[in-house]
Each structure stands twice: as structure tokens, then as C-alpha cells.
C-alpha positions in Angstrom: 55.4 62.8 5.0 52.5 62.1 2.4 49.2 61.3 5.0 46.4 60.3 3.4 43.3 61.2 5.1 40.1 59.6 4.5 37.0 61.1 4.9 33.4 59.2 4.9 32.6 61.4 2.0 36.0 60.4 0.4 35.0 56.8 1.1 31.8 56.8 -0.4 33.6 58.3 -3.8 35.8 55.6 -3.6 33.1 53.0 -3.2 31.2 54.4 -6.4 34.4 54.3 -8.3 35.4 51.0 -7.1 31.8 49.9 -7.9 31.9 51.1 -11.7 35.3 49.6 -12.3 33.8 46.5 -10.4 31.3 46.7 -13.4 33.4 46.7 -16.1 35.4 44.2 -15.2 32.2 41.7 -14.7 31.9 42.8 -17.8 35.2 42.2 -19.4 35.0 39.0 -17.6 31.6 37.7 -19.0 32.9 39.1 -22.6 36.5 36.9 -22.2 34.7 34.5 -20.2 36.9 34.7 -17.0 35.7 35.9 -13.2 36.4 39.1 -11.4 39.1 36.9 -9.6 41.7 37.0 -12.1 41.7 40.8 -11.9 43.3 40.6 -8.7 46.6 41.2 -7.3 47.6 37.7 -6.3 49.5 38.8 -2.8 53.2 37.3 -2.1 53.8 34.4 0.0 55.6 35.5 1.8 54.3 38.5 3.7 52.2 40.3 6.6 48.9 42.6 6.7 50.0 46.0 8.8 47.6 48.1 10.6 47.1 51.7 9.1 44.8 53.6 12.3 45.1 56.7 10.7 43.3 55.9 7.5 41.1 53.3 9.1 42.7 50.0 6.8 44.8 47.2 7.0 47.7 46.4 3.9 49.3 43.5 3.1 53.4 44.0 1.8 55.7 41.6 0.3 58.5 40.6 2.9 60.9 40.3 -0.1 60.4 44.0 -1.3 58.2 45.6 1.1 55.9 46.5 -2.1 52.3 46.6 -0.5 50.6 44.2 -3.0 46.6 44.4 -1.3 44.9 46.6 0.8 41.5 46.9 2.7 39.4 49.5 3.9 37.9 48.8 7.4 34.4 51.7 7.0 33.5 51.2 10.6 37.5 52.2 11.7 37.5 55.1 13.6 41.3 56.3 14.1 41.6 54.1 17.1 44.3 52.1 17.4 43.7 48.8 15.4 45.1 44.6 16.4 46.2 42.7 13.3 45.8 39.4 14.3 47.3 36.5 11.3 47.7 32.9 11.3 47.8 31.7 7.2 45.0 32.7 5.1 43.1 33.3 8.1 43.0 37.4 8.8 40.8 39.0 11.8 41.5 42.7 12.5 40.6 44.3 15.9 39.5 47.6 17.4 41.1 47.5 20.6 38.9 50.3 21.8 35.7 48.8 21.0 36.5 45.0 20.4 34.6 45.0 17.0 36.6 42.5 14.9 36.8 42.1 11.3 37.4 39.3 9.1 39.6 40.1 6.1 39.3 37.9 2.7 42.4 37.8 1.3 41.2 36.3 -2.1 39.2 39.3 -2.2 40.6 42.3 -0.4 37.7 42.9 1.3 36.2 42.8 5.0 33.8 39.2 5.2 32.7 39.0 8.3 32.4 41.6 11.4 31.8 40.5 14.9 32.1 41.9 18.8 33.6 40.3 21.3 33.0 42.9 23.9 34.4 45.6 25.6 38.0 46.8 24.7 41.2 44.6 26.2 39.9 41.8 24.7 42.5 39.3 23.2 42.7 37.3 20.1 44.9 34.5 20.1 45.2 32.6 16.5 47.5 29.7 15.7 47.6 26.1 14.1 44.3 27.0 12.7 41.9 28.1 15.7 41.3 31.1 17.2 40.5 32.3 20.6 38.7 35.3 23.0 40.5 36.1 26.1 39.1 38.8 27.9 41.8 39.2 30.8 40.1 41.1 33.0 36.7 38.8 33.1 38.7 36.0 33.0 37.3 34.2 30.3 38.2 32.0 27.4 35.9 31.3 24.4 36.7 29.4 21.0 36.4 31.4 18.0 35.5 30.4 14.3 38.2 31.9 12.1 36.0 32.3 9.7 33.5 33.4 10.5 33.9 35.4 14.1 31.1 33.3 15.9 32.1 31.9 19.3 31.8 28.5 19.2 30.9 26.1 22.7 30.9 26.9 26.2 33.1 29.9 28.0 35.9 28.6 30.2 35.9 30.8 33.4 39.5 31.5 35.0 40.6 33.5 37.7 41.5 37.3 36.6 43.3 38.8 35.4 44.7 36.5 32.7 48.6 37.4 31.1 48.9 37.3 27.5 47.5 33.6 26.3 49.9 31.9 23.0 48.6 28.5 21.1 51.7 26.1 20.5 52.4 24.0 17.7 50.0 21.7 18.9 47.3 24.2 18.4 47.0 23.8 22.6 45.4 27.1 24.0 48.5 28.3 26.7 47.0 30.9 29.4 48.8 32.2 32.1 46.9 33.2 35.7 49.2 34.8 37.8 46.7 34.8 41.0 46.8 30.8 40.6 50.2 30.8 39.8 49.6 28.0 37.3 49.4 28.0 33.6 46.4 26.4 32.1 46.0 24.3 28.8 43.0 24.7 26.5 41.7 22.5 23.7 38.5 24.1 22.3 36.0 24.5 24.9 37.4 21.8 27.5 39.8 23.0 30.2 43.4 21.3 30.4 45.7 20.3 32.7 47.1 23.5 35.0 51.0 23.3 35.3 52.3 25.4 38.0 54.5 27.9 37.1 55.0 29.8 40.6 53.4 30.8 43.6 50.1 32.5 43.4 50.3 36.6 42.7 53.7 35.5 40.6 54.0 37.6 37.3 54.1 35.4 34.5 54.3 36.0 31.2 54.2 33.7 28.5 56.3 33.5 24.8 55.6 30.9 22.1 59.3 29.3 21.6 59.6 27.6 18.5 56.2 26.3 18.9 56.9 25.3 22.6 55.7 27.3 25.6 58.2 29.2 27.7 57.0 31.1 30.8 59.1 33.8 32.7 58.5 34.4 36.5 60.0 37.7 37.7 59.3 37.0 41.3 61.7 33.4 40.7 63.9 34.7 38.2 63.2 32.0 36.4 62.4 30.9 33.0 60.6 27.7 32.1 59.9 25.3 29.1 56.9 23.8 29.8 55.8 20.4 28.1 52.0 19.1 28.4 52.9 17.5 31.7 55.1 19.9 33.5 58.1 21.6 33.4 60.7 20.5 31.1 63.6 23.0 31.7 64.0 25.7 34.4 66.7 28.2 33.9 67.3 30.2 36.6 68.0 34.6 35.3 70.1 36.9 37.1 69.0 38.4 40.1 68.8 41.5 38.5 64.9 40.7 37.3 63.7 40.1 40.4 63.7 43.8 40.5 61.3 44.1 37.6 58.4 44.1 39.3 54.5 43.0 38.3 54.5 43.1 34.8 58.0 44.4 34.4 60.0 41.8 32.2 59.1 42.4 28.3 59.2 39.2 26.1 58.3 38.5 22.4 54.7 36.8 22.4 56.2 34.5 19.5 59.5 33.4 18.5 60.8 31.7 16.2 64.4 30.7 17.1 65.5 28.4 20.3 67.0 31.6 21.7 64.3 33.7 23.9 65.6 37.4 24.6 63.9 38.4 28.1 64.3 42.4 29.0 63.9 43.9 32.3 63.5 47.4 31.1 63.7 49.4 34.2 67.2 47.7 34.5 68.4 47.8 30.9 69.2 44.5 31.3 68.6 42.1 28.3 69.1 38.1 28.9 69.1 35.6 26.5 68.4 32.0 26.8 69.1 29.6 24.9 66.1 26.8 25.7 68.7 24.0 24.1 71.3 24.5 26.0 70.2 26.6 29.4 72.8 29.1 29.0 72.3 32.4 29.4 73.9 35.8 27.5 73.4 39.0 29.7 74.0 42.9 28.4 72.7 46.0 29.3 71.0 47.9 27.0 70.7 52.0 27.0 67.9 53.6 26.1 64.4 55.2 26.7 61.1 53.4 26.3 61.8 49.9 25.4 59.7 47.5 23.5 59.2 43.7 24.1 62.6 42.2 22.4 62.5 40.3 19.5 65.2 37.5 18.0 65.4 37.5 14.0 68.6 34.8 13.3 71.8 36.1 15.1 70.1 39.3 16.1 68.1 41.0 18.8 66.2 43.4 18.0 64.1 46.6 20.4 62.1 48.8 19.9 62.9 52.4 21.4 59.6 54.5 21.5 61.4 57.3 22.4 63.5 57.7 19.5 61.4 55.7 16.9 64.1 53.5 16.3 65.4 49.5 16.4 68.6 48.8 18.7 70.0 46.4 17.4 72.3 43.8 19.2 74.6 40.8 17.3 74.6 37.8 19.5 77.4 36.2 17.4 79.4 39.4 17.4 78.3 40.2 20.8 78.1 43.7 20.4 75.3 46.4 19.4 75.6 47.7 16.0 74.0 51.0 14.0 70.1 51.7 15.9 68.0 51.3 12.9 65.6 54.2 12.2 61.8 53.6 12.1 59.9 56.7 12.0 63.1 58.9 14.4 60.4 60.1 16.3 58.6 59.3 19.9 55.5 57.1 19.2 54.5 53.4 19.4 55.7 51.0 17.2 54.9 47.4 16.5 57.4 44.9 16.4 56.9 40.9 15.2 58.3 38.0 13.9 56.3 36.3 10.9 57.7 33.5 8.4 61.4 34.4 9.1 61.0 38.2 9.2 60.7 41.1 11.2 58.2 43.1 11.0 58.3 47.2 12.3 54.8 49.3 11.7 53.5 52.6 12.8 49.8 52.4 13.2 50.1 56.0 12.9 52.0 57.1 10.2 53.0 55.9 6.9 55.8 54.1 8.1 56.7 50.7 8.5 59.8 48.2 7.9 60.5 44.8 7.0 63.8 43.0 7.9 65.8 40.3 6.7 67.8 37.4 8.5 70.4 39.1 7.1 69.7 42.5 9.0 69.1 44.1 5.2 65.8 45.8 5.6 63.3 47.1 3.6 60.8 50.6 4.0 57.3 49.6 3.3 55.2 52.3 1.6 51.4 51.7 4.0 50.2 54.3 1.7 51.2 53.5 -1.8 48.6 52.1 -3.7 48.7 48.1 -4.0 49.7 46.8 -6.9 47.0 46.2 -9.9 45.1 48.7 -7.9 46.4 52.2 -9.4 48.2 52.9 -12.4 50.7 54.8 -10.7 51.9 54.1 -7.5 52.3 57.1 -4.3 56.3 56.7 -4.1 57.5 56.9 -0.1 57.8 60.2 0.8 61.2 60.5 -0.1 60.7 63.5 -2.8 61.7 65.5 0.2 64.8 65.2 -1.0 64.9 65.6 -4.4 64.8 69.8 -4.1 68.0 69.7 -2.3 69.9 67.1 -5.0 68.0 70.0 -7.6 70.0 72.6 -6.0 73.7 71.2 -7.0 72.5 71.1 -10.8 72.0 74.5 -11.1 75.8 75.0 -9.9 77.2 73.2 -13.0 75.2 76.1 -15.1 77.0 78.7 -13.7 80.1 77.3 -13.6 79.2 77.0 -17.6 79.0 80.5 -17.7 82.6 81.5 -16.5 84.5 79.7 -18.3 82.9 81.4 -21.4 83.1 85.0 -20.1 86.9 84.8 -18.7 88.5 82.3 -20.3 92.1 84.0 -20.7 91.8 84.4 -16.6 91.6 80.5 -16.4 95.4 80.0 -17.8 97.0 82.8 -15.7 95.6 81.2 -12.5 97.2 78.0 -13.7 100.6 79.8 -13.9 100.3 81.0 -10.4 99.5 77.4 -9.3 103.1 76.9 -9.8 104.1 79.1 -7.0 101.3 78.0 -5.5 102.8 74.7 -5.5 105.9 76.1 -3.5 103.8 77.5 -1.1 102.7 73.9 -0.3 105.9 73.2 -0.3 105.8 75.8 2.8 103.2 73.9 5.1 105.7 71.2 5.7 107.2 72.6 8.8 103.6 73.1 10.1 103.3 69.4 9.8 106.4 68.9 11.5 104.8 71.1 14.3 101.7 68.8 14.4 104.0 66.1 16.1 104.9 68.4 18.5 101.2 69.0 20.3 101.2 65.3 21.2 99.5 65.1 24.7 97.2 62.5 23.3 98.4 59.8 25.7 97.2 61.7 28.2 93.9 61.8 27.1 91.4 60.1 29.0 89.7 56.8 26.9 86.2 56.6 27.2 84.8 53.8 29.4 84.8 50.0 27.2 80.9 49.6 26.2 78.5 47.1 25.8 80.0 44.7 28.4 78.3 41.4 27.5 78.4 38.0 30.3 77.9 34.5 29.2 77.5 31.7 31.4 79.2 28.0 30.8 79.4 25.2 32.4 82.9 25.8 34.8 83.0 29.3 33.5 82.0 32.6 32.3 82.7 34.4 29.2 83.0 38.8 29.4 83.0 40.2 25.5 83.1 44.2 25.6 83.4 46.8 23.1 86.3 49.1 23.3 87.1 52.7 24.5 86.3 55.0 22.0 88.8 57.6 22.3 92.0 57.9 24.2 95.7 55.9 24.0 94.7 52.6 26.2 97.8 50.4 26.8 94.9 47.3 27.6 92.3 46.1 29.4 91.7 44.4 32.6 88.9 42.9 34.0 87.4 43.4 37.5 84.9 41.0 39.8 86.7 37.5 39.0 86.1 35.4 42.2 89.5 34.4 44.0 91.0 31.6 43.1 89.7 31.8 39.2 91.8 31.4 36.0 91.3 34.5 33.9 92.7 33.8 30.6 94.0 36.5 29.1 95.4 38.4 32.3 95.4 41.5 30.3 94.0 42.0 27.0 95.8 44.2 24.6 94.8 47.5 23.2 94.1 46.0 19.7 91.9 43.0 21.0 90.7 40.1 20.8 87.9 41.9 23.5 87.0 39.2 25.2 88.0 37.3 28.7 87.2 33.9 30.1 87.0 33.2 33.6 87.1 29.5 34.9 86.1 28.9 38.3 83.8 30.2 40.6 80.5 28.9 42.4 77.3 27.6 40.6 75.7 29.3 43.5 77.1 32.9 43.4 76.6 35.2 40.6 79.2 37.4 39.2 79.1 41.0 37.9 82.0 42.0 35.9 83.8 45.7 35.2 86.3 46.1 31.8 88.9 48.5 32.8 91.0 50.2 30.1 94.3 51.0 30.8 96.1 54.6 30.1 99.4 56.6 31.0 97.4 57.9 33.5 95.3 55.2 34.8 92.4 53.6 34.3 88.8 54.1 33.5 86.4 51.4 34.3 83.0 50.4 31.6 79.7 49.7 33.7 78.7 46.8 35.6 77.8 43.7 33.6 74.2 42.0 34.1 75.2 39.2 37.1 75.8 35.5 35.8 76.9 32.2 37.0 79.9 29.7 36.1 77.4 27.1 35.3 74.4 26.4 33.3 71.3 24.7 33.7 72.3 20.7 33.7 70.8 17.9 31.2 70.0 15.2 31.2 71.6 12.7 34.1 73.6 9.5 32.3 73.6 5.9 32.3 70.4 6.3 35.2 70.2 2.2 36.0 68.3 0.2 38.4 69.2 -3.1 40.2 66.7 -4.4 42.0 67.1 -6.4 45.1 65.0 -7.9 47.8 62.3 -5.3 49.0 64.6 -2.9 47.5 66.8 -1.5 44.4 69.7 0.2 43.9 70.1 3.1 41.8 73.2 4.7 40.0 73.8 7.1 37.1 76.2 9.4 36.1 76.5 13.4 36.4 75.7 15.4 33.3 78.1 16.3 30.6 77.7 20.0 31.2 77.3 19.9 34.6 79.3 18.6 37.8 80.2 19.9 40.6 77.5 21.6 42.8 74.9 19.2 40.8 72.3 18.1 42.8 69.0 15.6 41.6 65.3 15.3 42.3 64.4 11.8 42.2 60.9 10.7 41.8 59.2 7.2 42.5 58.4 4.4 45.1 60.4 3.5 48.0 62.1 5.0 50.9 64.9 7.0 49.2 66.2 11.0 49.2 64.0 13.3 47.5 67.3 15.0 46.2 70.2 13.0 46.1 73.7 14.8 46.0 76.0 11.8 44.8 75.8 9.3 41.8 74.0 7.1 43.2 71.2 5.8 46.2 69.2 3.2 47.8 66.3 2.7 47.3 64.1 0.4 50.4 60.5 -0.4 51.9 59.4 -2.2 48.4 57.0 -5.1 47.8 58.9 -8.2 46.0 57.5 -9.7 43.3 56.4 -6.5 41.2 58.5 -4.2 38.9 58.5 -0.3 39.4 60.1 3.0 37.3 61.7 6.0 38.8 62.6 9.4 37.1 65.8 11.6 37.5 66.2 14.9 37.2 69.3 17.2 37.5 69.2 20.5 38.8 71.6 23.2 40.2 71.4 26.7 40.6 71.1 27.6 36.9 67.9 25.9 36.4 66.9 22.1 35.9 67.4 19.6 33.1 65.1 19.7 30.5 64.0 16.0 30.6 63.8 13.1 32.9 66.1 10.0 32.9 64.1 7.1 33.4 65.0 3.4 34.8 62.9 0.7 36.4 64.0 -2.6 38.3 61.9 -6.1 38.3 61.5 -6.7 41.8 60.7 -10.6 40.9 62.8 -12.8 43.0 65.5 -14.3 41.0 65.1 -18.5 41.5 68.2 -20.7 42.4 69.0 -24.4 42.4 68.8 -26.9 46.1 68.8 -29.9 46.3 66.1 -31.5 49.5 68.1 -32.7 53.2 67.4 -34.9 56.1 65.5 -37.5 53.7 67.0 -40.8 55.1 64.0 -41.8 57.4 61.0 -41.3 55.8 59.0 -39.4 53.3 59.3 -35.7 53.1 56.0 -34.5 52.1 55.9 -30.8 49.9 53.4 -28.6 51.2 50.8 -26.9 49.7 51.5 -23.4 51.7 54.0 -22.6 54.3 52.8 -25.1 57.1 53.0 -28.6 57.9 49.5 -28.8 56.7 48.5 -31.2 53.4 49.8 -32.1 50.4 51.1 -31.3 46.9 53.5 -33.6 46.5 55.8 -36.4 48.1 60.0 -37.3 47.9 60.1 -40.6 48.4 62.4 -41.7 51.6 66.2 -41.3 50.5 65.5 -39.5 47.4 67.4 -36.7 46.7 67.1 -34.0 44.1 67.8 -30.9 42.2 64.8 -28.4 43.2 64.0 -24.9 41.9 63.9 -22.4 45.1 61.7 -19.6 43.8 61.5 -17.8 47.1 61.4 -17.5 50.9 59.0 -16.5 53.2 58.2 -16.9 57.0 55.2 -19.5 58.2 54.5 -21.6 60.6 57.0 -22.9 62.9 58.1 -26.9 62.0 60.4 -29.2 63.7 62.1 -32.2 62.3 61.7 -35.3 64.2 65.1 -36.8 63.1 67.4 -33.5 63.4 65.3 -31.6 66.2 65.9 -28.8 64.0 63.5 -26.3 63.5 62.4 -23.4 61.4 59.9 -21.4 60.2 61.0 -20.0 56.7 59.8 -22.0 54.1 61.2 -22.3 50.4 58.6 -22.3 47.5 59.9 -24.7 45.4 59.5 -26.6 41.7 60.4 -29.9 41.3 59.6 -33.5 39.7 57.9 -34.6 42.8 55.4 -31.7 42.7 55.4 -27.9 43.6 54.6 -26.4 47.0 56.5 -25.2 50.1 58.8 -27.2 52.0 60.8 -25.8 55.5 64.0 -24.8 55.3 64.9 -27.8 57.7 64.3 -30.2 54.9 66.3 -28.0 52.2 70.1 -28.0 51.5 69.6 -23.6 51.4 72.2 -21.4 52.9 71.5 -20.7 56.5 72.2 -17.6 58.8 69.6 -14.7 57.7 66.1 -14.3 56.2 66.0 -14.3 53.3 69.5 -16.2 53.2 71.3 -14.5 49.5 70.5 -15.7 47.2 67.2 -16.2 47.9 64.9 -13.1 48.6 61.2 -13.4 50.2 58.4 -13.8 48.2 56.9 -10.8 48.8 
């Protein structure tokens, strides 16, 4: 491998160099009457600056080639491990030992600005054009000028130690604080509203899904999408990462797809979730020190520190294919997602790679010079190789020699090829003995691999890779739950590899075992990560509210992707369940006269729905149309309240007529002189004679309750 070191004195040379040619080009500018600018490497679109500790610099390659195209000497670098922190044209470069930050200029490959934020751990979080200090272990948050590396406003003081903060589309400041169990927003120097995430001491840590905020709580096994007022989908991960411990599940701090891979490394177990859908896709993944998991299109991709390679998994193909090699040595590698590509780098070596959606990948040269910089680039250090393809040339010069010195031998070997051709003629029986050794059948296959669970809604999906070696017959699978539909029975030896299991309970998990089938037996793969027949539910349908006196009732319809073993959280005013378990409730205890809104949410034991289903009722009693009674004597007089008190209005002695009935309500207690009847509802009514309150004596209403349907009380 081609290192190369830079001394200060080394540096120094380079400045004077780079100064004179600096000089010249002024001058070639002022003579052609153009600025130093245009003498610069204009760097690609689309691309990423990569961290060089070793020679104290920072480069900047094209995704497309993995040509560097700029690079940047950091003087004050001292071999220390170096954060490259990117968000557009906006650059800031980090000593993680000292917290001394650099601002890089791309226009003019050059450090701008230098700063310290304090003492090493320090974070910088950059997105949707702001920046922002985190120091976890103070607990403090400060606003940064991208541009310039001054603080800017007040410090926000939370309580340490902070996880790993993110900024969302938004440009919201997200920071997780596990003692609080909450996860607090940030805008600039104010302090946002604190969603709770767990219970306090919960690990949390925090990802950056396609501009959204997902936490994950290894305590919970849960994963949530969180909104700017709470929780908009839980999904509920396997058992198996309740194990993890503080600080135990790995998670990409950005990605850009809607599926989230999750690793609990100490269990080799990698989840995916899909924050659509809720579902979840579960393998276990071998290896040795394990990276935080990233997702590039339909692949997975970790980084093993103890091999210095990628493992890659297919999430279409469910199944792992070829490790991609990185440096093939221990050390730590970086591993990203920027502008649709993954990155790979080695702070300290030369090597670094970029990858495609496609998986097609590209080595990036860290110490080639950029391009416009040097008239001949440093190639990669592939040269190795080029003494052992010299070594094969000189072959075909001494096979130029023989034929020269013996050339009458050449001919007579040809005539012995003919009896040569007999004597392969010969063999034949000792390929009629090859049959004969056939104890392959009783070989023992190799275990199936890569065993890899899905969860549905109703059922459960098992893809596996199959045995290597041996005569299997077919597979089987083990750990269905009685009573399940496994479809096929038994899979044959040439495939398809896959099983689907309908049934089961939303509230078990299920670990699964392939078994392939021999002569002899059967040899069984390892133990799938644990799932459920079910996924988190959406959102509830046709939620509707009918309101009735002091009271509504509510109905709605179960999830598409989601049934049986549903259960809801229902949210508003009234006496009602908190969590419903039918279709449909009661709601009671309400004021007339005003309207009110409740929310819906579905949940089971994959998780929750990712929204709320709305519906609100108008409590306003509905009117109806009565006609006065007992009006043959005298006058009836309408009331102005409910009380044979006053006057708003008179019915003349034997008049009768259509009223409007707005309501009911109880008063004082009135007896007619003619009837001997008595009362003390009251109607409120509307008519041609005036409006008011007249007793339910004097009113052709239905009798027998209070309110009496269809009438409700007035409040």
C-alpha cells in the first residue's frame, strides 16, 4: 500500500510550491483577464469529502467514479482520528480528540474558518442548513453558524448524557435523553416540545428516516416514528433485543429509504422495519465486530471490523451475498449513506469505497492527487500486481526458444499423440469405476443458512438458503404453532426456499428451524430471529360519530391489515373505555348543546397505527314539530324561562298551532287548572305567537321519559 506521510517540513514545501504556482496563475489570470477561480477543479455533484487521519486532510471523490476531484490539508491535524461532518456546500471537519473544528471552502479547497467547541466527544449535527454542538456528556445544546463556526444564542441545558442528536427535514434539532426517557425538539436556541419515548434510564437511540425521526428502545423492544406531537407508529421488535443491553442496538444515524435496518450485535440478529408498512424482516447475521447497519436500495449493508469487509444482505432476494472487501484487515471503518450512495472510508489507510444502488462499487484512490492538481495522478496501489502478470511474459520467450532449437522433436511427439490417443481411449473403464464409489447420499448436507422471518398480517413468511453440500431429498420446517397452515408441507430439494405459515397468535412470537432432509436423516439450520403473525395495524376505518343526548355513539371498522387480536386507544371527552376491543362504543356524561372530536388509534402487539382516525358529533339538540294542548279555556301564556313566571308571548284561547320544540329541560313545577295535570319539564319552543318556554302540560310532546325521544334536554 502507497502511504503518504506528511511531515511539517514536507508541508511547509508544499505551501511554497503551492504559493509560486498560486503566483503564476494570478498572473496568467490578470494577463487573460480571468480569476484564480477558474483554475480550479470544479468538484462532482454528486459526491462526499472523506477523512484521511493519517495524512492530516480531508478529499472530496466523485460518487460516479470514485476519482478524488479536491483535496485539503488540515496543518493543525495531528493523526488523531478526524469527524467529517456535510450537509450541501456546507463542510465542517472535526478532531474528535480535541474538538477543534474546521470549516472547509469548497470553491476553494481550502480550510476558512477554525473554531473549538471544547473538549473531545463533542457532536456536530448538520442538516437542512443549520448546524449544531451537542456535548453528551455536559448535556448541552448550542446553535452553530455553518459558516462561520461561531455559536450563535443561548445554550440549552439537558439532562446527561445525551444519545446521538439527528435534524429532520424540517431542520428540527431531534435529541434523545435516555435519563428523561423523552426525546426533545430544538429549533435554534428555544427548547421544543419533549415526546416520550420510554421510561427514564431507557436506551434510546435515534435514526433520521427519510427525513422523519425514528427512535429505538432496547429496554421496549420497540421502534417508534415520531411526528412533532407524539408518536406516529410503534412497532413492536423481537424479544431477542431486549437482550442488547445499554447501548447495544446499532442503527444508521441517517437513512434514506422507508426501511430502517436495526442490529443487536451481541445477538447477530438484524431486523428490518419497514416504517410504511410496520412489518418486520428478521435474520441472523455471522460475524465479528459489527458496525451500525446501513440500507442502500434493496440492500443492507455492515460493516465487519474484524475482517475489514461489508456483509452484504439482499432484502428482495432474502439472502446474503459475496462480503465485499474494504481494506481485508481489522480496523475501523466508516460507513454512510449520502445522495443515494454508500459510502466506506478508512481514516487510516488509503482505502475507501463508494457503492451504487445497484451494489456496483467503486475503489476510491484517498491518496491520488485531485484532479487539475498534479499532472500525473498516484494510481491505487494496485502495481502490486503487475510483477506477478510480468512473470507469465517471460514464459512465451522461452517457449520461443524450443521450438527453434528442436523443431524435428515437435512432429515425432505429434505421432506418439496418436497412441496417445488410445491410451485415452484406456481411462474409460476408470470412469466406469467412478460410478461405483457412490456413497454420496450418505453424505451429511450442511445445515440450510441464512434463515430469514417475515412477519404479515395472519402470517409469517421463512426464506432460507440451502445446504451446501450433501444429497437432501427436501426441507421441512420446525416451530409452526398447532393448528397453522404451512404451505408447502415440504419443500423440494431444488426450491423454491421459502415457507408460509398462516395462523398463529399476534401475541406469541415464533422462532423457526429449516431442516434438510437426507437418506440418513436430517440436519437442522439455526434458529431464526423470533416474529409474529401480525404487523403493526393502520389506520382504523370508517371511525364515525352520532351524537345523541348527553352522549354519542361511536363505530368504525377494524384495519385492512389487521383483525383479530386488534385492540384500540381511544382518546376524548366522555365516559367511555380507554381501549375498546370491538368496533364500536358509547360514549356518555356529555354536555348538550356543544360539539366535541375524538381520536382512534389501533394497536396490537406488533406496534400501533401510524396515525389517528378522527370523528366528532354535534351535540346540538335536533328540533322537532308540536302542536300546543289544553287551550280551550283560556289563554296559554309562553314563558320567558322554565317557570310560570312572565311573559314572551301569548296563544290566544282555542288557538292551536304548529310550534318548533328546540329542547327539554326540567323547571319549576306547574299544574294546569283545567286538566290537574302537572309537570315540571318545560319545552323551549319557536312559534308565531312568540318564543319562550311553555310546560309540557300545555304541549301535544310524547310523554313517558325525560327527555321524551325525540326531544333531548337542552343542556
Amino acid at each position: 500500500m502507497a502511504i503518504r506521510w506528511r511531515s511539517a517540513a514536507g508541508r511547509r514545501a508544499t505551501g511554497i510550491v503551492a504559493a509560486v504556482l498560486v503566483a503564476v496563475l494570478v498572473g496568467v489570470g490578470l494577463f487573460l483577464g480571468t480569476g484564480v477561480s477558474s483554475a480550479r477543479p470544479k468538484l462532482a455533484d454528486v459526491g462526499a469529502w472523506l477523512a484521511s487521519a493519517l495524512n492530516g486532510e480531508v478529499v472530496h471523490a466523485n460518487g460516479l467514479s470514485g476519482q478524488v476531484d479536491g483535496r485539503v490539508d488540515l496543518a493543525s491535524a495531528g493523526g488523531q482520528a478526524l469527524k467529517v461532518v456535510q450537509d450541501g456546500d456546507n463542510v465542517l471537519v472535526m478532531d474528535e480528540s480535541t474538538g477543534k473544528v474546521s470549516r472547509i471552502d469548497p470553491t476553494q479547497l481550502e480550510v476558512a474558518q477554525t473554531g473549538t467547541l471544547g473538549a473531545g466527544g463533542m457532536q456536530i449535527v448538520m442538516g437542512a442548513g443549520k448546524a449544531y454542538g451537542v456535548d453528551p456528556r455536559a448535556g448541552t445544546v448550542q446553535q452553530l453558524d455553518p459558516l462561520t463556526v461561531d455559536t450563535i444564542g443561548s445554550v440549552i441545558t439537558l439532562k446527561p448524557p445525551l444519545g446521538q442528536a439527528g435534524i429532520d427535514k424540517n431542520g428540527t434539532l431531534w435529541v434523545p435523553v435516555p435519563e428523561a426517557g423523552t426525546l426533545v425538539q430544538v429549533n435554534g436556541a428555544q427548547q421544543g416540545k419533549a415526546v416520550t419515548v420510554g421510561e427514564k434510564g431507557d436506551p434510546l437511540t435515534l435514526t433520521i428516516a427519510s427525513g422523519v425521526p425514528l427512535v429505538t428502545n432496547s429496554a421496549a423492544a420497540t421502534a417508534m416514528v415520531i411526528g412533532s406531537t407524539g408518536t406516529r407508529l410503534q412497532v413492536s421488535l423481537p424479544s431477542t433485543v431486549t437482550d442488547a443491553g445499554s447501548g447495544g442496538l446499532l442503527v444508521p444515524a441517517v437513512a434514506e429509504s422507508q426501511v430502517v435496518p436495526i442490529l443487536a450485535p451481541k445477538q447477530h440478529a438484524l431486523v428490518m422495519v419497514d416504517t410504511a408498512s410496520g412489518a418486520l424482516q428478521t435474520v441472523s447475521v455471522k460475524g465479528g465486530k459489527l458496525g451500525a447497519p446501513q440500507a442502500l436500495g434493496r440492500r443492507i449493508y455492515i460493516a465487519d471490523e474484524s475482517t475489514g469487509k461489508l456483509i452484504v444482505y439482499d432484502t428482495v432476494a432474502r439472502q446474503f451475498e459475496a462480503d465485499k472487501v474494504v481494506t481485508g484487515k481489522p480496523g475501523p471503518l466508516e460507513v454512510f449513506v449520502k445522495d443515494g450512495l454508500l459510502w466506506v472510508n478508512d481514516q487510516f489507510s488509503e482505502t475507501a469505497l463508494v457503492i451504487e444502488q445497484d451494489g456496483k462499487g467503486h475503489r476510491v484512490g484517498k491518496y491520488d492527487e485531485a484532479l487539475g492538481q498534479k499532472d500525473t495522478p498516484t494510481p491505487l496501489p494496485i502495481p502490486s500486481v503487475v510483477p506477478t502478470v510480468g512473470q507469465p511474459t517471460i514464459v512465451p520467450t522461452q517457449t520461443g526458444k524450443q521450438p527453434t532449437g528442436t523443431p524435428t522433436s515437435v512432429p515425432t511427439q505429434t505421432r506418439t499423440a496418436a497412441p496417445t490417443v488410445t491410451v485415452t481411449a484406456t481411462p474409460t473403464p476408470t470412469a466406469t469405476a467412478t460410478p461405483t464409489p457412490t456413497p454420496t447420499p450418505k453424505v451429511t448436507p450442511d445445515p440450510p443458512g441464512s434463515v430469514t422471518a417475515n412477519s404479515g398480517p395472519g402470517w409469517m413468511e421463512i426464506v432460507f438458503a440451502p445446504s451446501g453440500k450433501g444429497d437432501v431429498t427436501g426441507y421441512t420446517l420446525k416451530g409452526a404453532p398447532g393448528g397453522a397452515d404451512v404451505s408447502p408441507s415440504r419443500v423440494q430439494s431444488d426450491g423454491p426456499y421459502q415457507f408460509k405459515v398462516t395462523g398463529g397468535s399476534c401475541d406469541q412470537e415464533y422462532t423457526f428451524r429449516v431442516a434438510a432432509q437426507y437418506d440418513g436423516g436430517e440436519v437442522e439450520s439455526a434458529p431464526s430471529i423470533p416474529v409474529r403473525p401480525c404487523v403493526a395495524p393502520g389506520r382504523p376505518a370508517d371511525f364515525a360519530a352520532k351524537g345523541k343526548n348527553h352522549g354519542a355513539d361511536l363505530t368504525w371498522s377494524a384495519p385492512e391489515n389487521a383483525k383479530n387480536g386488534t385492540t384500540y386507544t381511544l382518546e376524548g371527552p366522555g365516559e367511555h373505555p380507554a381501549n375498546p376491543t370491538g368496533t364500536g362504543v358509547e360514549v356518555t356524561g356529555l354536555k348538550n348543546g356543544q360539539s366535541y372530536t375524538w381520536t382512534l388509534r389501533a394497536k396490537n402487539e406488533a406496534g400501533e397505527s401510524e396515525e389517528n382516525a378522527e370523528a366528532t358529533a354535534d351535540l346540538r339538540p335536533p328540533s322537532a314539530q308540536f302542536k300546543n294542548a289544553n287551550n280551550n279555556d283560556t289563554n296559554t301564556n309562553i314563558r320567558p324561562g322554565p317557570s310560570a313566571d312572565g311573559e314572551a308571548g301569548k296563544i290566544p284561547q282555542g288557538e292551536y298551532i304548529t310550534m318548533t320544540v328546540l329542547c327539554q329541560q326540567k323547571g319549576s313545577s306547574y299544574t294546569d287548572p283545567t286538566t290537574g295535570q302537572s309537570s315540571d319539564v318545560w319545552n323551549k319552543v319557536e312559534s308565531s305567537r312568540g318564543n319562550g318556554w311553555l310546560n309540557d302540560v300545555l304541549m301535544d310532546t310524547p310523554k313517558g321519559g325525560f327527555p321524551a325521544a325525540p326531544l333531548w334536554e337542552c343542556e
